[in-house]
C-alpha positions as CSV (number, residue, x, y, z in Angstrom):
1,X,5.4,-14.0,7.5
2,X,4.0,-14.8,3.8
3,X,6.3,-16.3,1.5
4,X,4.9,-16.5,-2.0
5,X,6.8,-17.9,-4.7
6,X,5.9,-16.3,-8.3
7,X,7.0,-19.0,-11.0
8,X,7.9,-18.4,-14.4
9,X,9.5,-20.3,-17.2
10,X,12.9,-20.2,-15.9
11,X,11.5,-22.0,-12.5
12,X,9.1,-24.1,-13.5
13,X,8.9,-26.6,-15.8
14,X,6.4,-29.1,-17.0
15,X,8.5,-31.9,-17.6
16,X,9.4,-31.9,-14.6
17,X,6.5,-30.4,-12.7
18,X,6.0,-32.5,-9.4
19,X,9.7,-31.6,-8.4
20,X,9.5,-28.4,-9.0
21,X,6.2,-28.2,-7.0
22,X,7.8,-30.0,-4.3
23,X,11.2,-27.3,-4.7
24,X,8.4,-24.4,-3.8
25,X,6.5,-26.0,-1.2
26,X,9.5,-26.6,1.1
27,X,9.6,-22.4,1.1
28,X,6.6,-21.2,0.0
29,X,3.1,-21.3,1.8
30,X,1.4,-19.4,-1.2
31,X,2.4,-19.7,-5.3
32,X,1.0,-18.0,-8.5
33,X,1.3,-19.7,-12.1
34,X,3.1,-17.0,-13.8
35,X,3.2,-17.5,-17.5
36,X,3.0,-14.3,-19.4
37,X,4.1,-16.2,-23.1
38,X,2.2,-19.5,-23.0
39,X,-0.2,-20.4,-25.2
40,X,-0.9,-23.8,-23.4
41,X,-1.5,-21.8,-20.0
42,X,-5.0,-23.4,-19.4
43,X,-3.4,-26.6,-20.0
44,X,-0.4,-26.3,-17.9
45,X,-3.0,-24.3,-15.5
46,X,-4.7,-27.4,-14.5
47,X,-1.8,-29.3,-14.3
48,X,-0.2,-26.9,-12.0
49,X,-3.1,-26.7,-9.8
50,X,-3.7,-30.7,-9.5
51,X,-0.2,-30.6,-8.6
52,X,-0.3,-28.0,-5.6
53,X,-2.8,-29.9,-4.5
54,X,-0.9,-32.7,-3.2
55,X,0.9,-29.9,-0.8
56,X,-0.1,-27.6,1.7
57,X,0.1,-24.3,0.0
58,X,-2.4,-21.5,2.1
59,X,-3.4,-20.3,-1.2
60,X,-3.0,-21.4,-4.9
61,X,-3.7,-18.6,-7.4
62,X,-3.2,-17.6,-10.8
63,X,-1.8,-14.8,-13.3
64,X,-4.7,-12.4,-14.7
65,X,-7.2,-15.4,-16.4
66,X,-10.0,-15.0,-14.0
67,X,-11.9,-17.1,-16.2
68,X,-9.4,-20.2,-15.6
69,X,-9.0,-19.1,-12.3
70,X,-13.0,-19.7,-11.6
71,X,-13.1,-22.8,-13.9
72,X,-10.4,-24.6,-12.3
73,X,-11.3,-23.7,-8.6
74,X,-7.8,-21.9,-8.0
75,X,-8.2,-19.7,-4.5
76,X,-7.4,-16.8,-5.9
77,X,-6.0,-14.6,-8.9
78,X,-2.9,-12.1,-9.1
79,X,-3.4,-9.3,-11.4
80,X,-1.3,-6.5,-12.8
81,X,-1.3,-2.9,-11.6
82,X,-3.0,-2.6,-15.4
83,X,-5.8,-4.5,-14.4
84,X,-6.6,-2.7,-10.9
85,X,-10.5,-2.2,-12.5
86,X,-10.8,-5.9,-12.8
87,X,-10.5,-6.4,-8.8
88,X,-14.3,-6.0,-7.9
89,X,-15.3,-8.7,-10.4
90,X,-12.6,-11.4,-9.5
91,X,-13.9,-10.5,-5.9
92,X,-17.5,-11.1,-6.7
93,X,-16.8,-14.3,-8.4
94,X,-14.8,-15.3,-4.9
95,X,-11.3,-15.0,-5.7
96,X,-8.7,-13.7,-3.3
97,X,-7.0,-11.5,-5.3
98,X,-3.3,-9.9,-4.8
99,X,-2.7,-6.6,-7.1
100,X,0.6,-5.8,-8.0
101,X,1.6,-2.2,-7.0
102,X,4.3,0.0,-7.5
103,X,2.8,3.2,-6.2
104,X,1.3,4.2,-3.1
105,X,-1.7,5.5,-5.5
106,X,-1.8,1.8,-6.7
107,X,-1.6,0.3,-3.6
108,X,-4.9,2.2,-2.0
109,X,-6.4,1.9,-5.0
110,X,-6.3,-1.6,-4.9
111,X,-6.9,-1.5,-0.9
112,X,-10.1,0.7,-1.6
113,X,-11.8,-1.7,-4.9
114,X,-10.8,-5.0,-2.7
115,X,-7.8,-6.5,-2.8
116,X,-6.9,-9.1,-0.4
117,X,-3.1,-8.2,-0.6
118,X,-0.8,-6.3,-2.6
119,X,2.9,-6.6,-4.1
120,X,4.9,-4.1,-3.8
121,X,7.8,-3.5,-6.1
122,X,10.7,-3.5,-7.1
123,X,12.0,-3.2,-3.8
124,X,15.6,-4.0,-4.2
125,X,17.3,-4.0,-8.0
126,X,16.1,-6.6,-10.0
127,X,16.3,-7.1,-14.2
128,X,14.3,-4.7,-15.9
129,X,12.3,-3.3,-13.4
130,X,13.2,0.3,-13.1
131,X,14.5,1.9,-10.0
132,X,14.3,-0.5,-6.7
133,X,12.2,1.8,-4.1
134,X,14.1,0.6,-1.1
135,X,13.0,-0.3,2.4
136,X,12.2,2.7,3.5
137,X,9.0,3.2,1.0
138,X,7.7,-0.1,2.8
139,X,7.3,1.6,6.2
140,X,5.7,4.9,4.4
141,X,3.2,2.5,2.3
142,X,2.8,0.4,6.1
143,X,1.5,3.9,7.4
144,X,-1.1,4.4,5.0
145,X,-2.8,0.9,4.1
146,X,-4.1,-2.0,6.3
147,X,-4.4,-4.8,3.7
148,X,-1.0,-7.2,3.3
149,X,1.7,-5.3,2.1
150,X,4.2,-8.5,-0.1
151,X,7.4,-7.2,-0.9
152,X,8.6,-8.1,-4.6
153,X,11.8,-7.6,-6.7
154,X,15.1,-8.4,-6.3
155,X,15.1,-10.6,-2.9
156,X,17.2,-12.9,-3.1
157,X,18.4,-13.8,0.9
158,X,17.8,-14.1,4.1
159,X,18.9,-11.1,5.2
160,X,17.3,-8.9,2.6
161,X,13.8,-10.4,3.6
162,X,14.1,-9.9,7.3
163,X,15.1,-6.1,5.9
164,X,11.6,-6.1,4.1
165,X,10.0,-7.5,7.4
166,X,11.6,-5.0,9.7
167,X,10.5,-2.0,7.3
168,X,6.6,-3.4,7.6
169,X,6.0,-5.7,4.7
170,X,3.9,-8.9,5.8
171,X,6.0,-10.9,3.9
172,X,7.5,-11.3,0.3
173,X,7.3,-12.6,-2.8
174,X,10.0,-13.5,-5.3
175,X,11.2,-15.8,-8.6
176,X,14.3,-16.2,-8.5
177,X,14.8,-17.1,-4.3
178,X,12.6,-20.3,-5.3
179,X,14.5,-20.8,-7.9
């Protein structure tokens, strides 16, 4: 199972940045510096990545700068379902790349340019995200893509990720469960 912790500024915080990296690590094996307001996120970028370096995350990535991404040698890049014709060229410059879906058309889309993995979302009910898609759509989207199916929005427990697992997700991906 892939647990991948999404941070934002309501879970990580630079002052205090090598506990909160240490807060994810005990639960996550993969994390994405999400910062969509920032306008230090280079900065805090390298500080985030010389700080999951001192753990053993699978893969350290970050939000939509591919540019930082290949200057500051992070494995990989999460893009929006806005920036699905941006895959190929994070992919040629090495990246692994995870593509946020919401859509089966977004998710072979993203399948079909090169993405590595997808999120899939909102699956349960989460702040401003629209209708949650339920379970159920993980096992129809299982059916029709081979690529890493993540399962995002609204997962809070235990129980709701073994849900997600049961339904045909490879894993999930949340904020606030880290949190």
């Amino acid at each position: 199972m892939i647990s991948y912790a999404i941070t934002d500024p309501t879970t990580l915080n630079f002052s205090t940045l090598s506990e909160d990296i240490k807060r994810f690590a005990r639960r996550a094996d993969m994390i994405v510096y999400r910062d969509k307001s920032s306008v230090e996120y280079a900065t805090h970028a390298h500080l985030f990545i010389e700080e999951t370096k001192r753990h053993s995350f699978a893969k350290v990535l970050l939000h939509t700068h591919i540019d930082i991404a290949i200057r500051l040698q992070a494995d990989g890049i999460h893009l929006t379902s806005k920036d699905l014709h941006r895959i190929e060229f994070a992919k040629s410059k090495g990246l692994f790349v995870v593509v946020s879906t919401h859509s089966l058309y977004e998710a072979q889309l993203a399948q079909s340019l090169g993405a590595n993995m997808i999120t899939y979302s909102p699956i349960f009910r989460t702040p401003n995200k629209g209708e949650p898609l339920g379970t159920e759509s993980l096992m129809r989207l299982r059916d029709s893509i081979t690529i890493p199916i993540i399962a995002l929005g609204g997962i809070l427990s235990e129980e709701q990720i073994e849900n997600c697992l049961q339904n045909g997700a490879s894993g999930f991906a949340s904020i606030r469960y880290f949190g």
